[in-house]
ChimeraX commands (.cxc) that place a marker at each C-alpha (Angstrom):
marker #1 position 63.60,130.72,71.82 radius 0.5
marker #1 position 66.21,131.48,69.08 radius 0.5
marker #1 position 66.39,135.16,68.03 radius 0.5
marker #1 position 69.78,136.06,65.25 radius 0.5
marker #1 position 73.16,136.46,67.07 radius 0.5
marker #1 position 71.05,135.73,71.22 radius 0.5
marker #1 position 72.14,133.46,72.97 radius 0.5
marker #1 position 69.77,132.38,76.72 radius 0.5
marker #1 position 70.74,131.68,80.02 radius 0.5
marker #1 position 68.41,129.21,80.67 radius 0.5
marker #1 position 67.07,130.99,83.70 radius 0.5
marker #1 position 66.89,134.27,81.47 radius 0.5
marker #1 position 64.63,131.52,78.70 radius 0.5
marker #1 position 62.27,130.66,81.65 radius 0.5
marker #1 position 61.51,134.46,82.82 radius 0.5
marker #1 position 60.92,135.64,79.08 radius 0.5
marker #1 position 58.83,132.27,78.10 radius 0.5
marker #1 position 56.69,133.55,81.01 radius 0.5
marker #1 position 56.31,136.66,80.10 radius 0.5
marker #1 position 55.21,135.55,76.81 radius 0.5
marker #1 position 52.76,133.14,77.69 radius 0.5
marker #1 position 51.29,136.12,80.28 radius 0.5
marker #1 position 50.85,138.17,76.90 radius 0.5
marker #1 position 49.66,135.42,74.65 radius 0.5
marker #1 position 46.84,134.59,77.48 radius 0.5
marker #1 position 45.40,137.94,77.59 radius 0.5
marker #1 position 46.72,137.66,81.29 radius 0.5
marker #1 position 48.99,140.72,81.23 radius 0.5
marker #1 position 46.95,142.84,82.85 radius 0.5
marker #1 position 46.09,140.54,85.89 radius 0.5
marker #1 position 49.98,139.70,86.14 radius 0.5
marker #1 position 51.18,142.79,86.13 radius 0.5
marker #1 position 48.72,144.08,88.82 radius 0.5
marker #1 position 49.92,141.07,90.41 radius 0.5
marker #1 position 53.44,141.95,90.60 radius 0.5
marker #1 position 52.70,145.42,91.46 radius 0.5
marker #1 position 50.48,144.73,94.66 radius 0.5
marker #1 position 53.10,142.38,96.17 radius 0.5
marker #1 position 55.46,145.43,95.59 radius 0.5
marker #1 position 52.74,147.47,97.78 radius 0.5
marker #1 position 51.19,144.94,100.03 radius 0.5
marker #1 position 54.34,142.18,100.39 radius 0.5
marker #1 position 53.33,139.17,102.32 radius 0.5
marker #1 position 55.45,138.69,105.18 radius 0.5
marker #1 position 55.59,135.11,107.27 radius 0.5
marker link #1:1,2 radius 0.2
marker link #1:2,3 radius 0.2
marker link #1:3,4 radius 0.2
marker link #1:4,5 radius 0.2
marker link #1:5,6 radius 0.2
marker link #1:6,7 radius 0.2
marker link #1:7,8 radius 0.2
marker link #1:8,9 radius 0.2
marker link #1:9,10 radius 0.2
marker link #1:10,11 radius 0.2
marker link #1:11,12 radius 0.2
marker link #1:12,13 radius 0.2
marker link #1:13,14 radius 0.2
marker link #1:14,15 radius 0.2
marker link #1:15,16 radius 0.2
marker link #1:16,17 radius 0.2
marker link #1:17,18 radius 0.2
marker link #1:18,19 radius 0.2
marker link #1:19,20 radius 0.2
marker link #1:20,21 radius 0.2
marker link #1:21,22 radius 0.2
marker link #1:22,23 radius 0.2
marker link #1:23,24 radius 0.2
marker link #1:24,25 radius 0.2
marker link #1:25,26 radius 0.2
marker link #1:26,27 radius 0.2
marker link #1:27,28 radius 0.2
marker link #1:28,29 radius 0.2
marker link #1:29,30 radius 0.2
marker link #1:30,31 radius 0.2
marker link #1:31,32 radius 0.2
marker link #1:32,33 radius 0.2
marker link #1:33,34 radius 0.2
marker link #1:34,35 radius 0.2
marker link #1:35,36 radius 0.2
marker link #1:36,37 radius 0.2
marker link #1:37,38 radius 0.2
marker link #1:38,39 radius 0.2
marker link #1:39,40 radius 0.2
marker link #1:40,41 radius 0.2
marker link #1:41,42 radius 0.2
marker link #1:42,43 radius 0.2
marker link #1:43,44 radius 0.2
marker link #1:44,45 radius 0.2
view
């Protein structure tokens, strides 16, 4: 990912190249429901 004057922590890279592959999938909505509902209903175990 190269943006003017950014520079990525790689881990940082990972997370946003994530995100944008969520978006570019149409998946959004099912991830962010996704993250929200472990946030309600965590999984313990």
């Amino acid at each position: 990912m190269k943006i003017n004057s950014k520079f990525w922590l790689q881990n940082n890279a990972e997370i946003m190249l994530h995100l944008r592959c969520q978006w570019i999938a149409k998946s959004w909505g099912n991830f962010c429901d996704s993250i929200f509902n472990s946030f309600i209903k965590p999984q313990t175990g």
